[in-house]
N, C-alpha and C positions, 0 to 999 in steps of 0.2 A: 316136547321139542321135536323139531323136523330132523331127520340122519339124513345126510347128503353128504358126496365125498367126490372128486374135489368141486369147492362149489366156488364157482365166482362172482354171484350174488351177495359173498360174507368179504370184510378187510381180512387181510393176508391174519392166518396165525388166530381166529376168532369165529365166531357160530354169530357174529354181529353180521344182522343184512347191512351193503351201502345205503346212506339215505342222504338227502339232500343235505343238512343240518352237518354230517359229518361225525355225525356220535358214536362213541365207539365203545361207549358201556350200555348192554341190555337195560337198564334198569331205565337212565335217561332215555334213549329210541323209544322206550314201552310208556314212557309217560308222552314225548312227544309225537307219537302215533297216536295214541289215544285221543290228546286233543285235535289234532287236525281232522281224525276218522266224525268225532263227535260233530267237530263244527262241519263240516261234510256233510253228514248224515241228516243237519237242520236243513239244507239246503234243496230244490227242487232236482232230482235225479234226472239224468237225459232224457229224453226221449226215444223210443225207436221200435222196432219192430218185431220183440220177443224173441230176437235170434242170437246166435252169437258173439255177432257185431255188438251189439246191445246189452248184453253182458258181459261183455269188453270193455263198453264207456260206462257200466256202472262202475267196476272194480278202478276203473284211469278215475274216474269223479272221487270215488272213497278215497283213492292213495296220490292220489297228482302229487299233496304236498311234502307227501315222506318219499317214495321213490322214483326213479328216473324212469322203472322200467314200467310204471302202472299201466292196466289195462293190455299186458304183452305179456303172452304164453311163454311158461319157462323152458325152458332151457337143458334143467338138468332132471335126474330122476331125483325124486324125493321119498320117504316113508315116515311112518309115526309108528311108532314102536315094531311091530312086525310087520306091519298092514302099507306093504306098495301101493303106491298111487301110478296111475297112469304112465309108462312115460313119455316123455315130453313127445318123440315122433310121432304119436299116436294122438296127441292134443288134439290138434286142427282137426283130424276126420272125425273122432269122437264123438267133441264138439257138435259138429254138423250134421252126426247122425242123430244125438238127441234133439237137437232143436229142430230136426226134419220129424219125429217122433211128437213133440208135443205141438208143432202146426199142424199135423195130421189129425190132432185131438182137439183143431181148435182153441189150443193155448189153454184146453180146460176150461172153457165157456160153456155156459146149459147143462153143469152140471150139480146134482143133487151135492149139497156139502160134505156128506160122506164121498161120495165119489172125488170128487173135487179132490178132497186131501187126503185119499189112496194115491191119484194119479200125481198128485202135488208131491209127496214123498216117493217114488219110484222116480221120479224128474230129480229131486233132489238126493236121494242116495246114488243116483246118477253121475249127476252133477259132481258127487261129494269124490265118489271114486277117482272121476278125469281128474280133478284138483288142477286147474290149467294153470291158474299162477303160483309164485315160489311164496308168497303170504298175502294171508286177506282174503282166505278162499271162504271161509264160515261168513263171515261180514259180508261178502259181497252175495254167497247163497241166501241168506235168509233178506238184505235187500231184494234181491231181486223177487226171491220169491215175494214179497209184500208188492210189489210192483205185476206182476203176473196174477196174484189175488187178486188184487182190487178192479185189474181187469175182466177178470173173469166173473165177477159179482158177488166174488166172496172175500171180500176186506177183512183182512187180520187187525188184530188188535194185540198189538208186542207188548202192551202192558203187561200181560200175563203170562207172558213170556220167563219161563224158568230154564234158568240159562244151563244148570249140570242137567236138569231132567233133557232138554232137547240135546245136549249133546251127547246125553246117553245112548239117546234114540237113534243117534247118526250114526252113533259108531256101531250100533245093533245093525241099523240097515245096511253098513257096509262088510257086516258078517254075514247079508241074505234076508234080515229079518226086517221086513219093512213097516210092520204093524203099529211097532211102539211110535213109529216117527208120523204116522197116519193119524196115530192118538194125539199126538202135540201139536202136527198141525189143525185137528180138527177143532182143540182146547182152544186155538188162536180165533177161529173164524169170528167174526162178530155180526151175532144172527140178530 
């Protein structure tokens, strides 16, 4: 669970995000999250231009139906057990420094699938550190990144996707080690 103090993204007195629905036990929000991320997730994701803006209307596309604030950088500081995430003042430039960083690279186009997903996971331990929204940051990274593959000519395949291995990996990368998460994305590619 996220530590945040005082957050106004939760009802008064609760670690509950607001959500549209109005729910105000974890248990119900995590089931109706669920399905709406799901039925989302069938759905053909925006279009745009591998930038910021763009992973802005992927994360508003996953969550329109559960928060008001989808697709808008938070607000407050967050962390996950010890491990600070960005905060929130430094979002916006972050942001716009990585996605200046991977159109430098071509968006990771022409290249070899190892190479692909070294620079695929350094974009995404990246990514994972800003953490630009208060929830939905994992969901909305590994969209997009399938969204960023397949442009780039290397189409992941999430079938094979094992969900404690990759976020072993994330959280290695976000202690500096970005090899294991290179390995998981490279498992995904579909050659």
């Amino acid at each position: 669970m996220y530590a945040v103090a005082p957050d106004p993204y939760c009802y008064a007195g609760t670690s509950v995000l607001k959500n549209t629905k109005g729910l105000r036990e974890q248990a119900a929000l995590d089931r109706f999250e669920a399905g709406a991320i799901a039925q989302r997730a069938r759905e053909n994701f925006p279009d745009g231009k591998l930038d910021a803006r763009h992973y802005s209307a992927v994360h508003r596309h996953l969550f329109q139906d559960v928060y008001r604030w989808a697709g808008t950088y938070r607000t407050v500081r967050i962390a996950k057990g010890d491990s600070m995430f960005c905060y929130p003042e430094h979002i916006a430039s972050e942001m716009e420094h990585l996605f200046a960083w991977i159109e430098s690279r071509n968006f990771l186009a022409d290249l070899t699938a190892r190479r692909f997903a070294a620079d695929a996971a350094h974009f995404l331990a990246t990514l994972n550190a800003i953490h630009p929204f208060r929830e939905g940051n994992g969901r909305t990274q590994l969209s997009f990144l399938a969204i960023l593959a397949a442009r780039a000519g290397h189409p992941l395949n999430l079938m094979r996707l094992d969900p404690a291995l990759f976020l072993a990996a994330v959280i290695e990368s976000f202690q500096g080690d970005e090899k294991p998460l290179a390995r998981q994305i490279g498992g995904l590619i579909d050659l």
